[in-house]
N, C-alpha and C positions, 0 to 999 in steps of 0.2 A: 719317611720314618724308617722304612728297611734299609736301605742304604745305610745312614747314620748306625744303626746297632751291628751291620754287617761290616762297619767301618772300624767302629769299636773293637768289635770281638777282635777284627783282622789285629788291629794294632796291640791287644792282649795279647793274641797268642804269635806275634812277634816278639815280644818283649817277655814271654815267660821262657820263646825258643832259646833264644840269646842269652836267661838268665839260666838255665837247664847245662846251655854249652859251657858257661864259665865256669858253674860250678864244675863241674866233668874236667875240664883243662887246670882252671885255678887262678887268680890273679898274675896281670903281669904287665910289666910298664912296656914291652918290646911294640912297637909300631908297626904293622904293616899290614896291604891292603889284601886282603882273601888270600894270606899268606906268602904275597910276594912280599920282600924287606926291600926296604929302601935302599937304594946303592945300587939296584940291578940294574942290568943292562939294557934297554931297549929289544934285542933277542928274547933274552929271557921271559922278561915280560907279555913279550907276545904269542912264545911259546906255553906259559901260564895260563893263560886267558885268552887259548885258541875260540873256544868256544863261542866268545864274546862280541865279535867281529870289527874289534879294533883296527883303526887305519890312522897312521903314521906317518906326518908330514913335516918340516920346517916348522920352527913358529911364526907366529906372524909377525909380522914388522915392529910391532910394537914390543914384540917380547924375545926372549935369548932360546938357544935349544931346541928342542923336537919335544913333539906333542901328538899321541896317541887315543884319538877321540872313538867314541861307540857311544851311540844312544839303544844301545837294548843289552842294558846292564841292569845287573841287580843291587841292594847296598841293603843290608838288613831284612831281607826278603821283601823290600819295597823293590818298584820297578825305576831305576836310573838310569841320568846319561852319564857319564864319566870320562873326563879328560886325566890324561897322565901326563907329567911334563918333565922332560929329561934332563939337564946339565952335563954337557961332556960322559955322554952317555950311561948316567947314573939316574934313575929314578927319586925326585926331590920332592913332586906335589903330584897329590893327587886330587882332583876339586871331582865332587859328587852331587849332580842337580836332580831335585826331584821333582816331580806335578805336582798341583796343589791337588791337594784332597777335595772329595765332593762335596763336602760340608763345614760348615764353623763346628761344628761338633767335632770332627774330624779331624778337621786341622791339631785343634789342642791337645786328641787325643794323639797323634802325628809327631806331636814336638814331644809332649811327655816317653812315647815309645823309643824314637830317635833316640833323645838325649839320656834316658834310664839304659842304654843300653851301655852308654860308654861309660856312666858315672858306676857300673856296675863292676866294670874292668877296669876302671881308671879312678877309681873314687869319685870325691867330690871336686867339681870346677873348680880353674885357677881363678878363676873371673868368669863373673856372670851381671850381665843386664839383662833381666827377665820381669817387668818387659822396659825397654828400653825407650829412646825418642830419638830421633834421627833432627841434626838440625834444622830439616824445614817440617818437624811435626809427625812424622811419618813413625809409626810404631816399629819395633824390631826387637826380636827375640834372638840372643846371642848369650851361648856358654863357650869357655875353651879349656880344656886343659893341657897344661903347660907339664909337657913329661921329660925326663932323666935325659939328656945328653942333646937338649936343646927343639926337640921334638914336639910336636904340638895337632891336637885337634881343635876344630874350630866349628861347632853347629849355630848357624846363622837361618833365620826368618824373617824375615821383609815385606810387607803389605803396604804397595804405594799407590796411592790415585794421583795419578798425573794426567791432567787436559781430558779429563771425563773419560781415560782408560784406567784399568787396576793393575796393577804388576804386582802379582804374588812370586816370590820363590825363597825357596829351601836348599840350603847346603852345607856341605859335610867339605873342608878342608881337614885334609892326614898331609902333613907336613916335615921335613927331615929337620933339621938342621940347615942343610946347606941350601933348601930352598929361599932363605936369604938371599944368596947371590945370585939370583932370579934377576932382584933390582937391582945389586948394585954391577951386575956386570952387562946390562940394557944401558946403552946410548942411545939416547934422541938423535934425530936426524938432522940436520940442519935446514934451517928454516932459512 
């Protein structure tokens, strides 16, 4: 029961911080992560978010670009792991994974916290499944909003029981425009 109200409050007074900041700054559609913008450089990047201890490698095989990963990141004053993913040395996606919360209590209060923070500075979602079904049954919570010059956030929720394991996770794509050509500039290999 303490857990749950200390769950709570946390995710209150995250979401009253966030809604204190905006007021103070003011609405605005510009995109970008703990004030880096999108377009920058892998450098830049890593001089931004020294603190952070990102490490910067190839993508993997499956994917195009350089990718800048750190699990002891923050994203709303939750604790995250964060991948940054480059294109010709431009920053294009950035994917935000969190832990699931200690509780069902939590969690909802988790998703409501998350998602009130961006509909605060970004209005309301272009699209939302709240709550959603995945084709084999599986629940999922997903809002996006679709912002000015092709730019896009994307908070997704997922709750799967597969082979008597559960796979919870949470994430925050912040998206450029050009993160598109993520896929269409990835070739398969030949098989």
């Amino acid at each position: 029961m303490k857990s749950t109200t200390v769950s709570t409050m946390a995710a209150t007074t995250v979401a009253l911080l966030f809604a204190a900041q905006v007021v103070a700054a003011g609405p605005t559609v510009d995109l970008s992560y703990k004030a880096t913008r999108f377009g920058a450089s892998e450098q830049t990047f890593l001089q931004q978010h020294a603190g952070e201890n990102f490490v910067c490698a190839d993508a993997p095989p499956s994917s195009v670009g350089r990718w800048c990963s750190s699990k002891s990141t923050t994203f709303g004053n939750e604790p995250s792991s964060t991948i940054a993913q480059f294109l010709n040395d431009r920053l294009v996606l950035i994917t935000i994974s969190f832990a699931p919360p200690a509780s069902d209590v939590a969690d909802a209060a988790f998703d409501v916290a998350m998602t009130s923070q961006f509909q605060q500075r970004y209005g309301n979602p272009s699209a939302e499944y709240w709550p959603g079904q995945t084709s084999q049954g599986a629940p999922f919570w997903k809002k996006v909003w679709h912002l000015k010059g092709g730019a896009a956030i994307t908070y997704i929720h997922f709750d799967i029981d597969a082979n008597g394991s559960r796979l919870e996770q949470r994430n925050v794509f912040l998206q450029s425009k050009e993160a598109d050509k993520l896929i269409t500039q990835h070739k398969p290999s030949d098989m």
